[in-house]
N, C-alpha and C positions, 0 to 999 in steps of 0.2 A: 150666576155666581152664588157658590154656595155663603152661605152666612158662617157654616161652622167652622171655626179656627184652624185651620191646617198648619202644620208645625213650619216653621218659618223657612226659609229656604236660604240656602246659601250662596254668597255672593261666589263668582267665578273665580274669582283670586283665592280663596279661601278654599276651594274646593283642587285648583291648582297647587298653591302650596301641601295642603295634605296630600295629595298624593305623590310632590315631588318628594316628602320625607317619609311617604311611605316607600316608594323608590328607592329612596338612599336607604333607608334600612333595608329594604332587599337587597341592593347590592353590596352595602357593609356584608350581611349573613350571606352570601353567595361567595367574597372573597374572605369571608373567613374562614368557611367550610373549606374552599380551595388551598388556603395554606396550611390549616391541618392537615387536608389529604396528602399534601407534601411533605410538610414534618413528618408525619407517618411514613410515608415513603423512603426516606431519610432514614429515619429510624428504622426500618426495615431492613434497608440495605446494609447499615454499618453491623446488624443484627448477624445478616446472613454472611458478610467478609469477617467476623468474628468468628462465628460458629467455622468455616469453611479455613480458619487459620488455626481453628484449635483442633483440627485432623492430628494433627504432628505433636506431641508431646514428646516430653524426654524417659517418660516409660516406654512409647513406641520405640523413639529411637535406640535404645538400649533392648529391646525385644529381638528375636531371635526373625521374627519375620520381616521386620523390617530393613533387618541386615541382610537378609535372601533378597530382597525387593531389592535394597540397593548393589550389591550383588549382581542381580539378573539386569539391572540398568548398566552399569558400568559393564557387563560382557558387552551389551547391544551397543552401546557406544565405541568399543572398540574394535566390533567387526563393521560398523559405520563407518570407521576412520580407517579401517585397512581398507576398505572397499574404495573408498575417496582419496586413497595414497597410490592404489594401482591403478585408480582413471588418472588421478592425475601424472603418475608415471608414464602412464601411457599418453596422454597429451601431450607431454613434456617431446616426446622423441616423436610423436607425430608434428609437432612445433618446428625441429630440428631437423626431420626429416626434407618440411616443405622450405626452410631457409636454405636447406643445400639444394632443394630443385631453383630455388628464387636466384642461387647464385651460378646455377649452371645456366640458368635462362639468360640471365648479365653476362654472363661470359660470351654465351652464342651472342646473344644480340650486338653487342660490343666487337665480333668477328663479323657479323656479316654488315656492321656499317665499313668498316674497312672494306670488306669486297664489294661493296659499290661504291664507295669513291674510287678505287682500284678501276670498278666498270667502268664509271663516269669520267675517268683520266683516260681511259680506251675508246671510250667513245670520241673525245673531243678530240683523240690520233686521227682516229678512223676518217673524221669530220674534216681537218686540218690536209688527208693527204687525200682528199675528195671520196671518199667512198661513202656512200648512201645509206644509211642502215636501212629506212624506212622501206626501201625496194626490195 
């Protein structure tokens, strides 16, 4: 054992607590950076829905090209809309087509229950004055 004075040495708890507050200081500046990086983000975005709202002015819309532009939108929307008036025109009577096949189908079917209860009254003659169908 040396004689010369070695700087005194720290108890556990002491050496414990400082590093839990150094700790917490790291993680205080860890989420502090983290919420700036968000603020920023924030601020970036409302930056960019700004910038991307002030496309449109009222010089634009008063300009000459942007009357062409809306112009060339309104043509396109209305050959959109005749195109989706003649499908659905045409739906329409392909619709009405298959309700008059729906009603001629009920009609047959509706005639040929008739002729087999018709059968089935012939059969039960048949039966009644002994004749065998099955033979």
């Amino acid at each position: 054992m040396s004689s010369a004075k070695s700087p005194a040495r720290k108890a556990m708890k002491q050496l414990q607590a400082n590093s839990a507050v150094k700790r917490s200081l790291k993680n205080k500046n860890v989420i502090q950076k983290m919420i700036e990086n968000m603020v920023e983000k924030k601020v970036d975005k409302k930056e960019k829905a700004e910038e991307e709202k002030d496309w449109l002015t009222r010089d634009d819309i008063n300009s000459v090209d942007k009357y062409n532009y809306w112009k060339e939108v309104a043509q396109e929307r209305e050959i959109v809309l005749e195109k989706t008036l003649k499908e659905n025109l045409h739906l329409k009577e392909k619709i009405e087509s298959l309700e008059d096949e729906i009603d001629l189908m009920k009609a047959e079917i509706e005639h040929l229950k008739k002729l087999s209860e018709e059968g089935l009254k012939l059969a039960a003659i048949l039966e009644e004055c002994g004749i065998n169908l099955n033979s």
